[in-house]
C-alpha positions as CSV (number, residue, x, y, z in Angstrom):
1,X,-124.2,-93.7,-3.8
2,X,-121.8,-94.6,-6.4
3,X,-122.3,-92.1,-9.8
4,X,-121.3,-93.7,-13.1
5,X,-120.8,-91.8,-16.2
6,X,-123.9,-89.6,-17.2
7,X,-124.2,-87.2,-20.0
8,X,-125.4,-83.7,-19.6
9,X,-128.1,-83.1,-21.8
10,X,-128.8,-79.5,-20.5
11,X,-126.4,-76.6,-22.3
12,X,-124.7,-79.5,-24.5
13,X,-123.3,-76.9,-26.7
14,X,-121.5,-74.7,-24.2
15,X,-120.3,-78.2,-22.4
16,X,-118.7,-79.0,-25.6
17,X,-117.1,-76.2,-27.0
18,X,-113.5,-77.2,-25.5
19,X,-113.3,-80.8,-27.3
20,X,-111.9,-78.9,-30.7
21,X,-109.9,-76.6,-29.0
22,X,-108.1,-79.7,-27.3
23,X,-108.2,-82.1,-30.5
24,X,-106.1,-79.8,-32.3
25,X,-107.0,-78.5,-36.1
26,X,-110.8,-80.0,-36.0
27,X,-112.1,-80.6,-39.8
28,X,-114.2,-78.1,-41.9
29,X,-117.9,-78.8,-41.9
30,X,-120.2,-81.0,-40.3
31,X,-120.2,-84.9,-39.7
32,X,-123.0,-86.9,-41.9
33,X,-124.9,-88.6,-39.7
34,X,-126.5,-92.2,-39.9
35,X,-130.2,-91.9,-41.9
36,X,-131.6,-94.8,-39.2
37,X,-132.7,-93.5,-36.5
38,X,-131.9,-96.4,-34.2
39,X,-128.1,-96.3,-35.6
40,X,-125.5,-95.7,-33.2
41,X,-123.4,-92.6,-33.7
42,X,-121.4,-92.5,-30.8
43,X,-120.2,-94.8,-28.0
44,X,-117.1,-95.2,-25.3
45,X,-116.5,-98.2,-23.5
46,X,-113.8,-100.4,-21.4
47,X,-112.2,-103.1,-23.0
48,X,-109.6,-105.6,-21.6
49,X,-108.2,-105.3,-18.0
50,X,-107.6,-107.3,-15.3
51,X,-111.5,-108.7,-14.7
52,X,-113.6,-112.3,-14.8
53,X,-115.1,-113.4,-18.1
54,X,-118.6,-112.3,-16.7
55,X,-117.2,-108.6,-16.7
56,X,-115.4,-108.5,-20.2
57,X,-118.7,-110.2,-22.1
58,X,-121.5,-108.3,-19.8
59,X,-119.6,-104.4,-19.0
60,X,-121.4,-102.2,-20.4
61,X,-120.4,-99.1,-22.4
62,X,-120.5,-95.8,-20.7
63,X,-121.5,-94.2,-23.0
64,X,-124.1,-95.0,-26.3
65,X,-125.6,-91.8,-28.3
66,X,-128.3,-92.5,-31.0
67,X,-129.3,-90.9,-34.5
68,X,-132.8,-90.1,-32.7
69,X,-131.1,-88.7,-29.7
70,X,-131.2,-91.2,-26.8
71,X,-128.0,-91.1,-25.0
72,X,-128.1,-94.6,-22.6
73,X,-125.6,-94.6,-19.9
74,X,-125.6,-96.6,-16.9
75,X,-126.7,-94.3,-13.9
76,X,-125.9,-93.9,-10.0
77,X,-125.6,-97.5,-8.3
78,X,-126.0,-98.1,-4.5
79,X,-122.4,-99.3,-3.0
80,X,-123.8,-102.1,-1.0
81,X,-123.2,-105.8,-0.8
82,X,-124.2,-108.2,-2.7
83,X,-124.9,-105.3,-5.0
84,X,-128.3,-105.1,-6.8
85,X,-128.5,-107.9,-10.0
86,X,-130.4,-105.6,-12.4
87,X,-128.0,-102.9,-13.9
88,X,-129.3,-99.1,-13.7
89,X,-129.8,-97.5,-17.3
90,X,-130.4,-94.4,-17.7
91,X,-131.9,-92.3,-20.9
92,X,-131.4,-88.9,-21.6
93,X,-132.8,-87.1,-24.6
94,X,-130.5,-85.1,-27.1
95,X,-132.5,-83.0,-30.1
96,X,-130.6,-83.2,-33.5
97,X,-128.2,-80.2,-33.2
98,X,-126.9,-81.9,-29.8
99,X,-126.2,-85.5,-31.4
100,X,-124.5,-83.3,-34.5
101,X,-122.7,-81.4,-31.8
102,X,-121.3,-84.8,-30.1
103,X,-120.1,-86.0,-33.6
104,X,-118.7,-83.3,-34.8
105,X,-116.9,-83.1,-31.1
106,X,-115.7,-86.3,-31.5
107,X,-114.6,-85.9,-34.4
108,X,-112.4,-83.0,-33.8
109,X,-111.3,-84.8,-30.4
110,X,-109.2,-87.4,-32.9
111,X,-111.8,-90.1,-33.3
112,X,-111.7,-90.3,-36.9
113,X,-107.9,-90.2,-36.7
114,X,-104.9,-92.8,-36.4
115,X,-101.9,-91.3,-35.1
116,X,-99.7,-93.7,-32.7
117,X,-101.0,-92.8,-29.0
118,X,-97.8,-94.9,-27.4
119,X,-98.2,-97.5,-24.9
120,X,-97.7,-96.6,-21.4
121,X,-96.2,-99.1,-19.4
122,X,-98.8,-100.6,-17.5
123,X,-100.0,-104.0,-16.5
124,X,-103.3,-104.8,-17.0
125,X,-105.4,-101.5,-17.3
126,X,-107.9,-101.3,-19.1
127,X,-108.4,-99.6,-22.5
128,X,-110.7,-97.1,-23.6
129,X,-112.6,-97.2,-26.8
130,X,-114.6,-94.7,-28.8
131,X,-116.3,-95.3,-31.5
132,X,-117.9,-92.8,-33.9
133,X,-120.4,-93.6,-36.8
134,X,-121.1,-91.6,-39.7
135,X,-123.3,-91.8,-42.8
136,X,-120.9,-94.2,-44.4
137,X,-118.0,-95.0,-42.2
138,X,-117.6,-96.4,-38.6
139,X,-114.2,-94.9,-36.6
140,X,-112.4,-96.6,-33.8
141,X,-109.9,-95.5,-31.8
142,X,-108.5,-97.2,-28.6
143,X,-106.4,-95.6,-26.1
144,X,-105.3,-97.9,-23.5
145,X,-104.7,-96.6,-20.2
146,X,-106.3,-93.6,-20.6
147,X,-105.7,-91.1,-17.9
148,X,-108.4,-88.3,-16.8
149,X,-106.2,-85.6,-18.4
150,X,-104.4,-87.8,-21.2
151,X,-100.7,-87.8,-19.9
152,X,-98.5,-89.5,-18.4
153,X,-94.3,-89.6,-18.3
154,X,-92.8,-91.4,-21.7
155,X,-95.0,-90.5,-24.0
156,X,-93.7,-87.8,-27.3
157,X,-95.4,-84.4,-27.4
158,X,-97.5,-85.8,-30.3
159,X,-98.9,-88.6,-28.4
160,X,-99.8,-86.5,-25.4
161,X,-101.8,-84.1,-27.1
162,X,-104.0,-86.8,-28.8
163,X,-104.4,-88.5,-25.9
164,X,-105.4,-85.5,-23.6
165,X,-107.9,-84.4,-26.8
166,X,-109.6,-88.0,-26.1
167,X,-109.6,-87.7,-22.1
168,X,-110.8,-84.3,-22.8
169,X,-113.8,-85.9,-24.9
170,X,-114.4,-88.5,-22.3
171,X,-114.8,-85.5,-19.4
172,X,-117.5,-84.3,-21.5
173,X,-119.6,-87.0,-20.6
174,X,-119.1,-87.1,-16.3
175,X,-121.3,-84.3,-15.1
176,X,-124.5,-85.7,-13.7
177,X,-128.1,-84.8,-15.4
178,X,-131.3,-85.7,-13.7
179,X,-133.5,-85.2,-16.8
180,X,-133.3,-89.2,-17.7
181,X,-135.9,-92.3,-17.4
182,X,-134.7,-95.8,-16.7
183,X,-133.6,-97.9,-20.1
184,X,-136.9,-100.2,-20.6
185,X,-134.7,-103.2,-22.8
186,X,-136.6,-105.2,-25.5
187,X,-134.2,-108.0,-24.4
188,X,-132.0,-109.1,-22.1
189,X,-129.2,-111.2,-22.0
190,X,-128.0,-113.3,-19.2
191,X,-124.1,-114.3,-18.8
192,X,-124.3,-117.9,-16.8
193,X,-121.9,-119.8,-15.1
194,X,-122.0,-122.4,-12.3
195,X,-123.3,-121.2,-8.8
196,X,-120.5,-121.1,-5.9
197,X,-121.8,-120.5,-2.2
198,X,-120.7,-117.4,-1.3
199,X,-117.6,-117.8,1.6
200,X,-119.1,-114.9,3.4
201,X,-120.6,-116.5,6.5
202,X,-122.5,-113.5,7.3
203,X,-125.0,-113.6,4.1
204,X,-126.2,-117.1,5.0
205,X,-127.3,-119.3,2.6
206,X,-129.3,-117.6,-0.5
207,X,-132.7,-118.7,-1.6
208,X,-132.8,-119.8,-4.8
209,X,-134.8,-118.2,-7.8
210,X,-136.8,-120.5,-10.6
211,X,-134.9,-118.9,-14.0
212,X,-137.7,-117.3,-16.2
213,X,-136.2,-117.5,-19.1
214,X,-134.7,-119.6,-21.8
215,X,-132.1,-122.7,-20.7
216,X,-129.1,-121.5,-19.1
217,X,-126.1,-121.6,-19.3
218,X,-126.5,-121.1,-23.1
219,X,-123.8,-120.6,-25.9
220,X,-120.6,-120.4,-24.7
221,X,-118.8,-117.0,-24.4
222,X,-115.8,-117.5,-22.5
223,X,-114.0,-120.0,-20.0
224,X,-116.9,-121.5,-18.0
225,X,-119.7,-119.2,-18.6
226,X,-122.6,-119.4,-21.4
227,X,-125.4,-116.8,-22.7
228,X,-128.8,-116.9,-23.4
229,X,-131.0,-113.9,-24.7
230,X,-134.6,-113.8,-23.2
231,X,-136.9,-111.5,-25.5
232,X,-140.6,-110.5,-25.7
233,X,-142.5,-112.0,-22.2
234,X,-139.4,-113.5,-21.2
235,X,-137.0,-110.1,-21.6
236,X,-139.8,-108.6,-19.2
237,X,-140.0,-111.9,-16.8
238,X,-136.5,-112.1,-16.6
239,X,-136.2,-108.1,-16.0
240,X,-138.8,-108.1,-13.5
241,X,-136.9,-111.0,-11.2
242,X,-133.7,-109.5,-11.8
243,X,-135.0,-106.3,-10.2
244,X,-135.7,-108.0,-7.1
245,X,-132.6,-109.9,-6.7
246,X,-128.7,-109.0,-6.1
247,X,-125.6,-110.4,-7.3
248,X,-125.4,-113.4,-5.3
249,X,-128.4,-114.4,-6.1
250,X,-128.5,-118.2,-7.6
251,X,-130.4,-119.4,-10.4
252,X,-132.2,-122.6,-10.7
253,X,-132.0,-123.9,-14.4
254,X,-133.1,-127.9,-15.1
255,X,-131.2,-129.6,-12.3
256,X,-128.5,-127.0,-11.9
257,X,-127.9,-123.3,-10.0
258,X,-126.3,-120.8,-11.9
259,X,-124.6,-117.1,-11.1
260,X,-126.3,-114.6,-13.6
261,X,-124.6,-111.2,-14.9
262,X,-127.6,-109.1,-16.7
263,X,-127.1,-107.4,-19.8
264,X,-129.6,-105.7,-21.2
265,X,-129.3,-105.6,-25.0
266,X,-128.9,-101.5,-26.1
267,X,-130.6,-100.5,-29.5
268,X,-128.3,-101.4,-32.3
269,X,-127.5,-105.0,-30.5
270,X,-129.2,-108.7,-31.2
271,X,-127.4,-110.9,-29.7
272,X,-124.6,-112.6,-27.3
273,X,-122.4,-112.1,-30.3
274,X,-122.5,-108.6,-29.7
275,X,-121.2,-108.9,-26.3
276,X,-117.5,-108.3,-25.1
């Protein structure tokens, strides 16, 4: 089994009481939360790297905490071949004074802040964003190659210390709690592009599925590849043959076969636009 970032939703204040220590001087007071209850206050997330179009528009963020206190996160994911199609969410539960604790942690990690981090040099890694959301401002601060401790030779004393505050915000979030529920989406969007046998002889050829939802490819969102978003009885269709399908799976559409990447659409998202 292959774990992917899960928050700890047991003992959150103890598990957080490094991230000011490591962020420096953290600010008086606490952060003013979003009123909605469905607004995002926190999220991390990849951007950029060396990956296809269908990772950069359908990656999904490792991390999403809510005003109501749903954390999402993507959970453990069997390392087989053709992996499974349909992505494992997760949902933990945070009461208020956790979700305060996470802002206010973030916070004090450097979110809010915009010092120069340097720029290591690197080809093609990947860059790590956080985003925090308060009453009446939205904060985001990318660090790009980020490493699990925040250094790395060539960077000033100044830049190493906000970067290991971040890393040491992003640590936060990797020990594994079993108290969660699978993510039940609302809808679901699908990341199309044209169907290529796979070169593998071993698999065979793969049976086709009939594509439950609307047209694909859809609007297009990067070189060669579309998306449509299936809600209502189609989100659930499309869910519920996803879930029985794997990655090389193709998709019949009108006269065409397509490869699908599924994304379901996370609580304060509508639409493709959202996407990458």
């Amino acid at each position: 089994m292959r774990t992917r970032l899960v928050v700890a939703v047991l003992g959150v204040g103890l598990a957080l009481t490094g991230c000011a220590e490591r962020g420096g001087s953290p600010s008086s007071g606490s952060v003013a939360l979003p009123a909605d209850g469905d607004a995002l206050v926190l999220r991390i997330d990849y951007t950029g790297g060396f990956v296809t179009p269908e990772t950069t528009v359908g990656r999904l963020p490792l991390v999403s905490v809510y005003r109501d206190g749903r954390v999402i996160t993507e959970g453990p994911v069997i390392a087989i071949y053709p992996a499974p199609a349909w992505p494992n969410l997760q949902v933990a539960q945070l009461d208020e004074a956790g979700v305060q604790e996470l802002a206010d942690a973030a916070r004090d990690a450097g979110v809010a802040q915009t010092g120069d981090l340097g720029m290591p040099n690197i080809a093609d890694a990947a860059t790590t964003r956080f985003t925090l959301v308060t009453e009446t401002e939205t904060f985001v601060r990318e660090a790009y190659a980020l490493t699990p401790d925040g250094t790395d030779v060539g960077y000033t004393a100044e830049q190493q210390s906000a970067r290991a505050a971040l890393a040491g915000l992003l640590q936060r979030f990797t020990v594994l709690d079993e108290q969660t529920t699978g993510y039940e989406p609302t809808a679901v969007a699908a990341i199309a592009g044209p169907y290529v046998e796979p070169t593998d002889q071993g698999l065979g050829s793969r049976p086709p599925v009939a594509w439950p939802g609307p047209d694909l490819p859809g609007e297009p969102v990067g070189p060669g590849i579309g998306c449509v978003v299936a809600t209502g009885e189609q989100a659930a269709a499309v869910a519920t043959a996803a879930q029985a399908a794997d990655s090389l799976t193709p998709w019949t559409s009108g006269a065409s076969s397509w490869a699908v990447t599924f994304r379901p659409l996370l609580p304060d998202e509508t639409g493709c636009a959202d996407l990458g």
